[in-house]
KESEGU-956227 format. One record per residue (C-alpha): x, y, z; residue in one letter. Coordinates in steps of 0.2 Angstrom, whole numbers, plus 5000, padded with zeros to 4 digits. Layout:
<r xx="X" yy="Y" zz="Z" r="a"/>
...
//
This chain:
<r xx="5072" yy="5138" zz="5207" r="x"/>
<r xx="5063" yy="5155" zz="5211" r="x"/>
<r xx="5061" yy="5147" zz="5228" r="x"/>
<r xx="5078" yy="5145" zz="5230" r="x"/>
<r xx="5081" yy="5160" zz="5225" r="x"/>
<r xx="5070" yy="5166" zz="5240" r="x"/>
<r xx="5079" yy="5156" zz="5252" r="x"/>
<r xx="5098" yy="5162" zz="5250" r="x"/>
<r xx="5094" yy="5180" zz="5248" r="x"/>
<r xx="5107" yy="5189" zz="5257" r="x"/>
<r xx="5104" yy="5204" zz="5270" r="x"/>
<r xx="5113" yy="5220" zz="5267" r="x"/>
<r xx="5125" yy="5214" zz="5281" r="x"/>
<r xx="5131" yy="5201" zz="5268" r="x"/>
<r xx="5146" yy="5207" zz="5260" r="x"/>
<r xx="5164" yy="5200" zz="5255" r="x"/>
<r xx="5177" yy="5211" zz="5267" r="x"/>
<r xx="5194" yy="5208" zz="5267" r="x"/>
<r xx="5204" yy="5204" zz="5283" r="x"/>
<r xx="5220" yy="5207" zz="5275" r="x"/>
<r xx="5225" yy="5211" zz="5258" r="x"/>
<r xx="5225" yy="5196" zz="5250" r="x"/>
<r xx="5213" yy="5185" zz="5260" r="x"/>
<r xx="5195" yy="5188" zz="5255" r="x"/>
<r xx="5179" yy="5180" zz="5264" r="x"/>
<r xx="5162" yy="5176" zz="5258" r="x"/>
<r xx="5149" yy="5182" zz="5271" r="x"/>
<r xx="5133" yy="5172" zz="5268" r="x"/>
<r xx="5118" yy="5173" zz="5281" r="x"/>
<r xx="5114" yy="5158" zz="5294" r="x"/>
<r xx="5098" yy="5154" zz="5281" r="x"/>
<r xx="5110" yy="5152" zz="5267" r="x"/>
<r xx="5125" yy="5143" zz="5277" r="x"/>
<r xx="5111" yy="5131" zz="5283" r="x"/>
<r xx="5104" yy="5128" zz="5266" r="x"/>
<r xx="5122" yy="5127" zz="5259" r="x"/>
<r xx="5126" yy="5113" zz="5270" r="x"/>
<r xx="5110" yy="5102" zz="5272" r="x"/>
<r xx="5113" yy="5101" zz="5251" r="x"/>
<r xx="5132" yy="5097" zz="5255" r="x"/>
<r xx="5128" yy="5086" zz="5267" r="x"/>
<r xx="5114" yy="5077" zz="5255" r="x"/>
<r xx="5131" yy="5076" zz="5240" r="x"/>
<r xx="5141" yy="5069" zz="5251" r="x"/>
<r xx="5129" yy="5055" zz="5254" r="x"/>
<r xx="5125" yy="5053" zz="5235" r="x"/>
<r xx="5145" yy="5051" zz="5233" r="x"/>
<r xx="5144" yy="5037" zz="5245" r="x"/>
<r xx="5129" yy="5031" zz="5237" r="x"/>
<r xx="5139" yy="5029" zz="5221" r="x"/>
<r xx="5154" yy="5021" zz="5229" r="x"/>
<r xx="5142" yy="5008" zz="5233" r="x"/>
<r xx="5135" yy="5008" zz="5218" r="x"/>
<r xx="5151" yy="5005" zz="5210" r="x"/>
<r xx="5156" yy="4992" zz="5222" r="x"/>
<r xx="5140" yy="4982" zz="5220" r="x"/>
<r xx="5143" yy="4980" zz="5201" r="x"/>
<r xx="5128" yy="4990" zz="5198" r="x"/>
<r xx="5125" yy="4994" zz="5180" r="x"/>
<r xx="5136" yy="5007" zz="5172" r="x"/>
<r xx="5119" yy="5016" zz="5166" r="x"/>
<r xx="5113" yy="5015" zz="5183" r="x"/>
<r xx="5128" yy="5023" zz="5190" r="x"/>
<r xx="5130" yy="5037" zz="5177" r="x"/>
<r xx="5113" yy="5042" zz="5181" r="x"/>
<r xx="5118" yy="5045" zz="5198" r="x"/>
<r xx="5133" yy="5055" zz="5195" r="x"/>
<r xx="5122" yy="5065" zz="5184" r="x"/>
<r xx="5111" yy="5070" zz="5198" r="x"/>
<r xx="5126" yy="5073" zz="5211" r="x"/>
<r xx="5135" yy="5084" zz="5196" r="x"/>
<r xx="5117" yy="5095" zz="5194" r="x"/>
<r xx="5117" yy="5096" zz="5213" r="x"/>
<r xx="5134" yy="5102" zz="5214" r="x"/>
<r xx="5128" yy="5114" zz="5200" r="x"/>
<r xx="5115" yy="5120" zz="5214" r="x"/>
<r xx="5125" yy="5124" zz="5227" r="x"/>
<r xx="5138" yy="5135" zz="5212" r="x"/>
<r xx="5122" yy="5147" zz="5208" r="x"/>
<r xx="5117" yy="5151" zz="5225" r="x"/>
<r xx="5134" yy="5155" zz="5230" r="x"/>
<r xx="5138" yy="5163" zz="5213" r="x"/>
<r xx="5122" yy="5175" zz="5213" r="x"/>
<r xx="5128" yy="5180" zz="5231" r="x"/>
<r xx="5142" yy="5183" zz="5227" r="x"/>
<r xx="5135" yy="5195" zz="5211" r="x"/>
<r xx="5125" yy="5203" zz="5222" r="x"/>
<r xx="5136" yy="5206" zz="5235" r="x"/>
<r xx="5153" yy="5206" zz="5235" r="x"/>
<r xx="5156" yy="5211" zz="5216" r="x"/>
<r xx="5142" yy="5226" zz="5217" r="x"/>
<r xx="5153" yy="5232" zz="5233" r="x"/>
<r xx="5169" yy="5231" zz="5225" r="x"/>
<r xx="5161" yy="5238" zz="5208" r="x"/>
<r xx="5155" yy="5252" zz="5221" r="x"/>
<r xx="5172" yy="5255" zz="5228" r="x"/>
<r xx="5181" yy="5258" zz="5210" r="x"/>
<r xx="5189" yy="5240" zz="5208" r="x"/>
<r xx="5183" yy="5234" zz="5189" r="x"/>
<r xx="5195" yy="5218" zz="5192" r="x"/>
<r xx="5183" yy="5211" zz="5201" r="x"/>
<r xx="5174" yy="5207" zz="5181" r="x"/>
<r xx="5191" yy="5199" zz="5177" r="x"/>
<r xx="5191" yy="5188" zz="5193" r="x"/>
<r xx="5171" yy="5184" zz="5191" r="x"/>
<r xx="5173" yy="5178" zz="5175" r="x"/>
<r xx="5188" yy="5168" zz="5177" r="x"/>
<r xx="5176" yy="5160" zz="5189" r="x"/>
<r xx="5162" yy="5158" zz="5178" r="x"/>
<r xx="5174" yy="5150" zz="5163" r="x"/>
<r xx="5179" yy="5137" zz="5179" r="x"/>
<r xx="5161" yy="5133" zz="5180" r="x"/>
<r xx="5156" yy="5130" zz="5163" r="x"/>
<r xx="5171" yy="5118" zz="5159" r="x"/>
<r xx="5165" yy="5100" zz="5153" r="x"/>
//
């Protein structure tokens, strides 16, 4: 994890800005947009693996275990962009006087720990 942690470290030229009022954007460097996606990408085929999976009559067992591991790597790709976003976005809008960032930030961690 502590390498990860290395890998999506943002520049100080990573922030959230706001191109209009109500439209916000997450600015995450090259590194961490090119880490984002190759785990993305590697998702996407485990969902397909487990479609297969599925469609073979695989055993259910078999199959949970799989979902499993997509459901931790999905997990991943949440922490990396919620610790950027910590760092970042919700230090700069701290910064700027706007404490309903905490509201909005835990709104989003309460989505993240549903099961």
């Amino acid at each position: 994890m502590e390498t990860e942690m290395k890998e999506h470290t943002h520049s100080s030229n990573d922030t959230c800005s706001e191109d209009s009022p109500h439209v916000r954007k997450g600015h995450q460097s090259e590194l961490v947009k090119k880490n984002l996606s190759t785990r993305l990408n590697r998702i996407e085929g485990q969902i397909r693996g487990i479609k297969g999976l599925i469609e073979k009559d695989t055993y259910c067992d078999d199959v949970i275990t799989q979902i499993a591991a997509t459901q931790s790597a999905l997990n991943s790709v949440a922490k990396i962009l919620l610790e950027g976003h910590l760092k970042n976005c919700v230090v700069d809008r701290l910064n700027e006087g706007d404490t309903e960032v905490i509201d909005e930030v835990l709104v989003t961690i309460h989505k993240l720990m549903k099961k």
